[in-house]
C-alpha distance (Angstrom), angle and dihedral (degrees) to the residues before:
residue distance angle dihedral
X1 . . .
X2 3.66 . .
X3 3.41 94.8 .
X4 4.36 89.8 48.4
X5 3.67 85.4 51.6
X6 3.99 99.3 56.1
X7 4.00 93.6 42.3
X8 4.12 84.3 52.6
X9 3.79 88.7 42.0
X10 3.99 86.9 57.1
X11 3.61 98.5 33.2
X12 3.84 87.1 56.6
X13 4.22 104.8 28.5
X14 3.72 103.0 12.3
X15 3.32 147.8 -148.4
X16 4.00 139.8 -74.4
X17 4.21 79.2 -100.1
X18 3.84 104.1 47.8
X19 3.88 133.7 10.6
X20 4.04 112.8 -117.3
X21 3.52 126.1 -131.1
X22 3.79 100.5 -79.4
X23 3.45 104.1 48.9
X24 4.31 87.8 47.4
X25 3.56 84.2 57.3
X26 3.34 110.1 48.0
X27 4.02 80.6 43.3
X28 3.81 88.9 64.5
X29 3.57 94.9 41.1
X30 3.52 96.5 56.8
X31 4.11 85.8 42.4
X32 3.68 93.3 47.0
X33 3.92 86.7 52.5
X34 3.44 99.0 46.9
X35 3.46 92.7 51.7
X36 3.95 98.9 43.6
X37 4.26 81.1 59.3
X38 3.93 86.9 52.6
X39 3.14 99.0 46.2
X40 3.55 110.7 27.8
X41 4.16 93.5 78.4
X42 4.21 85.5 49.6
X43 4.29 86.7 51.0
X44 4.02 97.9 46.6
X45 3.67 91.8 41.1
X46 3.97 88.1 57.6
X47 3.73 101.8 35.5
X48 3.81 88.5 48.2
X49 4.01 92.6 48.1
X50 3.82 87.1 70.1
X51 3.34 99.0 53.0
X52 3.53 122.6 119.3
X53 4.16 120.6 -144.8
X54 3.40 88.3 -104.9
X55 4.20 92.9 56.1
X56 3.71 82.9 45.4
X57 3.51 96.2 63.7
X58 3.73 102.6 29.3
X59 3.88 105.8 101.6
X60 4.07 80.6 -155.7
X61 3.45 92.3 66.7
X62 3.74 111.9 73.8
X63 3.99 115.6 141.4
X64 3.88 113.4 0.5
X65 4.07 115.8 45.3
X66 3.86 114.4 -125.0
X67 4.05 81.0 -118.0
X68 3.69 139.9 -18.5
X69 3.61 112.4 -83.0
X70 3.68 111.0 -157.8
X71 3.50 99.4 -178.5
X72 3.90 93.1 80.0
X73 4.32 84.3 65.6
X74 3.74 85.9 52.6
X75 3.80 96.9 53.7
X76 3.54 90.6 47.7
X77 3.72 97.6 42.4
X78 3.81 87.4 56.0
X79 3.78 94.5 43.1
X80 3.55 98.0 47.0
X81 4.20 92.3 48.6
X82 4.26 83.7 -131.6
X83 3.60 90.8 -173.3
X84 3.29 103.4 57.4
X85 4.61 102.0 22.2
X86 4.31 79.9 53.1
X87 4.00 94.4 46.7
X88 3.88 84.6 46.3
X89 3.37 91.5 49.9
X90 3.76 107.4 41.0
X91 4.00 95.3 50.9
X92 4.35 93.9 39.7
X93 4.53 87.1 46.0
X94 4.33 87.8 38.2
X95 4.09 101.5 50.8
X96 3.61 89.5 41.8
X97 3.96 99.0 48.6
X98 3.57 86.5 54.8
X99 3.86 97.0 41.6
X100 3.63 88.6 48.4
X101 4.05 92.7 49.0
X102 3.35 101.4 48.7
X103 3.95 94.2 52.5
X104 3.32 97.5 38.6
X105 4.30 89.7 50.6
X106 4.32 87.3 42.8
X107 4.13 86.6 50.9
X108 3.43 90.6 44.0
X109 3.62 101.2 49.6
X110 4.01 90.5 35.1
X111 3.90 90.1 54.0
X112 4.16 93.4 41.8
X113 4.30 93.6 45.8
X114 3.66 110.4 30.9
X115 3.60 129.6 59.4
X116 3.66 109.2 -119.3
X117 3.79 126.2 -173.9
X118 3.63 104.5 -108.9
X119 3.28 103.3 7.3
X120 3.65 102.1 157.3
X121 3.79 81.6 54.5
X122 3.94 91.7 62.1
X123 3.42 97.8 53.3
X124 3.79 99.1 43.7
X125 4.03 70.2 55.9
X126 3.56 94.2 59.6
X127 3.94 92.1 38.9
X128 3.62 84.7 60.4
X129 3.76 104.3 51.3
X130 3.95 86.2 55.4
X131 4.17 91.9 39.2
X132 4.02 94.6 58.0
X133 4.29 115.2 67.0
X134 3.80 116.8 -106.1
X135 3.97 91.2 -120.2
X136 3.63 89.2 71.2
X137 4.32 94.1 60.1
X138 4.06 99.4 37.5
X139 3.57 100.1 80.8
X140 3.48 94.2 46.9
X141 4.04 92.9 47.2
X142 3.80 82.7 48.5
X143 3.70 80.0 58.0
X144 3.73 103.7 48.0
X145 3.95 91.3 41.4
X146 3.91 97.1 49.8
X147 4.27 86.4 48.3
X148 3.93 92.0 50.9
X149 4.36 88.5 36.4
X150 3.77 89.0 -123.8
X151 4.26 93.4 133.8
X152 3.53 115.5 110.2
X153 3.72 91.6 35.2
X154 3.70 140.6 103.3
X155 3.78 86.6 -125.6
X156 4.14 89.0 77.8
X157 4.39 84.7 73.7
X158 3.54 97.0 27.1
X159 3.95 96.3 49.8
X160 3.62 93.0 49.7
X161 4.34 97.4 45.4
X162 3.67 90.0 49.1
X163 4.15 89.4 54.2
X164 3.63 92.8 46.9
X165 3.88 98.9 -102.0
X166 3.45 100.6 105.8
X167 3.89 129.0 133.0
X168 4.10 99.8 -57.4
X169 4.13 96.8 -16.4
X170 3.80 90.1 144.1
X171 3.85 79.9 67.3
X172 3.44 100.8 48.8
X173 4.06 92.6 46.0
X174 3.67 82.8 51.1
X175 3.44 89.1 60.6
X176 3.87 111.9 38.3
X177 3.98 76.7 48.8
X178 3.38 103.2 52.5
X179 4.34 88.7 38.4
X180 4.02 87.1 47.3
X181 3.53 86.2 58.4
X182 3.70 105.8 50.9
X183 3.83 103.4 69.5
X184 3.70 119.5 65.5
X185 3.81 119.0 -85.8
X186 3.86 89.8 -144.3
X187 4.00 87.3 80.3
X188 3.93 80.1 54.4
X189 4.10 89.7 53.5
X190 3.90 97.5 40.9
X191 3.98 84.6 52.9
X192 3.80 84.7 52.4
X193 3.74 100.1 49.4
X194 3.67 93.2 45.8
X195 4.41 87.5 57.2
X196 3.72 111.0 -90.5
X197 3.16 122.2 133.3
X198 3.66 135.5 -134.9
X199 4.10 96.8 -94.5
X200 4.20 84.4 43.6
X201 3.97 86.5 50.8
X202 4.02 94.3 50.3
X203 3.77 92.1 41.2
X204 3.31 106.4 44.8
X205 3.95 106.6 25.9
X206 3.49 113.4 17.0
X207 3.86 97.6 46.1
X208 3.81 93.0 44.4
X209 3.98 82.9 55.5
X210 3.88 96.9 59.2
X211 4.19 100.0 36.7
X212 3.75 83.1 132.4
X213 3.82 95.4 63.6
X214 3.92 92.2 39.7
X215 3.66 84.9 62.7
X216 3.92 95.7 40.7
X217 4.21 88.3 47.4
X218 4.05 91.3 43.4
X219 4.03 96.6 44.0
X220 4.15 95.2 46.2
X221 3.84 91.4 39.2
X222 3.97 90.3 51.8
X223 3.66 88.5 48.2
X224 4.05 102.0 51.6
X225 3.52 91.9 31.8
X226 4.18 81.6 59.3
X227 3.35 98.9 46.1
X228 3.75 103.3 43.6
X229 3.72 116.4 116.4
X230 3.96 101.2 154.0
X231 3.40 100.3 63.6
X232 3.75 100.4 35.0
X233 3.69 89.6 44.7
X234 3.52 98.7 60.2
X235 4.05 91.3 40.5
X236 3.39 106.3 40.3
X237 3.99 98.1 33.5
X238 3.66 115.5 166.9
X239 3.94 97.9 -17.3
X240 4.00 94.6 70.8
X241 3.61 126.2 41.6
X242 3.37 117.8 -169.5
X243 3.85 129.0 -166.1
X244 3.92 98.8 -114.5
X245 4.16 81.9 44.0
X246 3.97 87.2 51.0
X247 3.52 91.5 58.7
X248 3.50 95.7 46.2
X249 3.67 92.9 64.1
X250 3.85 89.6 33.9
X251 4.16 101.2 133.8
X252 3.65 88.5 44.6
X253 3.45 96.1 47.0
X254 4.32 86.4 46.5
X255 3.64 85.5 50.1
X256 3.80 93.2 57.2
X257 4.03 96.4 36.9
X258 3.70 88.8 47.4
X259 3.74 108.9 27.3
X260 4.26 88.6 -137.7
X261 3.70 111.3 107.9
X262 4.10 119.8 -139.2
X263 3.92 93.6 -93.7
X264 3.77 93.8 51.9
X265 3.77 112.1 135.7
X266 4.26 86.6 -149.8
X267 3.75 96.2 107.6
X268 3.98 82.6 -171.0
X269 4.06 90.6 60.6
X270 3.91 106.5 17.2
X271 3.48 123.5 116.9
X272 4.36 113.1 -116.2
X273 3.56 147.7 -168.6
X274 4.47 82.8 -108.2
X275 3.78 90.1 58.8
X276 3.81 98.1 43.4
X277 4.01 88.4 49.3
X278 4.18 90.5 45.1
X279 3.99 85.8 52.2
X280 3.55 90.1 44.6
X281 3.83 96.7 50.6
X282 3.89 91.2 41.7
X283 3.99 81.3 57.2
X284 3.50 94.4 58.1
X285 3.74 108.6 30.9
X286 3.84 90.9 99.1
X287 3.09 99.5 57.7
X288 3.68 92.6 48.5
X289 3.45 99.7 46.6
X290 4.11 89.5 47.4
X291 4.12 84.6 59.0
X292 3.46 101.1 47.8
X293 3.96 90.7 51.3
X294 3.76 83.7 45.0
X295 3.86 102.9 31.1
X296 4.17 89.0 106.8
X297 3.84 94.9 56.1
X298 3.92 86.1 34.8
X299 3.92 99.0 63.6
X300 4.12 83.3 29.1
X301 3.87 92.0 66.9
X302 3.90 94.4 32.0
X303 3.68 86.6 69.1
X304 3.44 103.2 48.2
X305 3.57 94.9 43.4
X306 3.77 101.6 35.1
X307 4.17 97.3 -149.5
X308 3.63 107.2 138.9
X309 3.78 98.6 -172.8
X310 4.17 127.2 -135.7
């Protein structure tokens, strides 16, 4: 009996080799559920984007749309100017992920291999800049870019990533530093003595070293640089429209493209919950699409770098 009861005890709880069958389920479960709250926002927004008015208002119609109506994706195409709010967007969010990587991996790797006066100073610097709230430095970067005529221009993000004070940079140094440090600098001086330079010894051994925070630093920095509206609205204004900016202003915008405004009866013209959700899914389909070609190098460099973003 004893011997019944131990192989039941395993089959069902385990052992210090293998995980029994409650503990795997209650695994799942709590995997399954964290997922459906993930995922669930991503699944309504695109079921409901292919709804047609009719769907929308037929209380028989709760999860799968009698048929894909493409027409909402052409409304908000139009209304959100794609074209030109995605070319914006792709070539502001591009220059200043790499800006922002490249200084933050040459800080990083200046900061972990030289000796620099007051180098604890520097990066309680650096800890600072990411410590204090953003609201406290836009007005007086508003400041500085109005004196030097700089709003209204791309320069505003692309200034500020290639001097380290980009969106999150603090982090990034952080990282390249703390990665920098973590394989032996005697590969550094047996690079040295056989020739190469300093430039050679970044380039071709210390960056090879720390792919898996390149990826981390170029991934998140694509991302918020994407999705920012606050800063970009307030520098760029009128003059630059970017996508997530577009959809900000999205039933105005409608209003203007389509002359109906969002309470008109005109199911034919009026503005919906279908369209909004099309626009919104338009707004974010690069990004998606960039993670699930990158999601193996994503997870890859999570691991070995253990930042789990905001």
């Amino acid at each position: 009996m004893k011997i019944k009861s131990n192989i039941i005890r395993r089959t069902l709880i385990g052992s210090n080799e293998k995980s029994g069958l409650v503990v795997n389920l209650i695994m799942y479960v709590l995997l399954i559920s964290i997922g459906f709250v993930f995922l669930y926002p991503v699944l309504y927004m695109l079921i409901n984007s292919f709804m047609s008015p009719e769907d929308l208002i037929n209380p028989a119609v709760s999860w799968l749309p009698s048929g894909f109506y493409f027409e909402n994706y052409a409304k908000a195409f139009k209304t959100l100017d794609f074209g030109s709010s995605f070319f914006n967007s792709l070539y502001i969010t591009a220059v200043s992920t790499l800006l922002q990587t490249a200084v933050c991996a040459v800080t990083g790797y200046g900061l972990a291999r030289f000796r620099i006066p007051m180098k604890g100073l520097f990066l309680a610097l650096i800890l600072f800049t990411f410590v204090i709230p953003v609201e406290t430095i836009l007005i007086p970067r508003y400041v500085m870019f109005n004196t030097y005529k700089l709003l209204d221009t791309p320069l505003t993000f692309w200034l500020t990533a290639f001097t380290g004070q980009g969106l999150k940079s603090a982090v990034f140094i952080l990282v390249f530093f703390q990665m920098f440090r973590s394989y032996p600098i005697s590969i550094d001086e047996a690079a040295e003595l056989d020739g190469a330079g300093k430039y050679r010894i970044f380039s071709h051994i210390a960056l090879p070293m720390v792919k898996p925070g390149i990826v981390l630093t170029v991934l998140f920095t694509f991302v918020w640089y994407w999705n920012e509206t606050r800063q970009s609205g307030l520098f760029f204004g009128t003059a630059i429209k970017t996508l997530p900016m577009k959809l900000g202003s999205f039933a105005a915008s409608y209003s203007e493209v389509y002359g109906a405004a969002a309470g008109t009866s005109d199911p034919a013209v009026s503005i919906n919950e279908a369209i909004t959700l099309a626009g919104t899914m338009l707004s974010c389909l690069p990004v998606l699409i960039m993670f699930v070609i990158l999601q193996k190098q994503f997870v890859e460099s999570i691991a070995k770098t253990g930042i789990t973003g905001e």
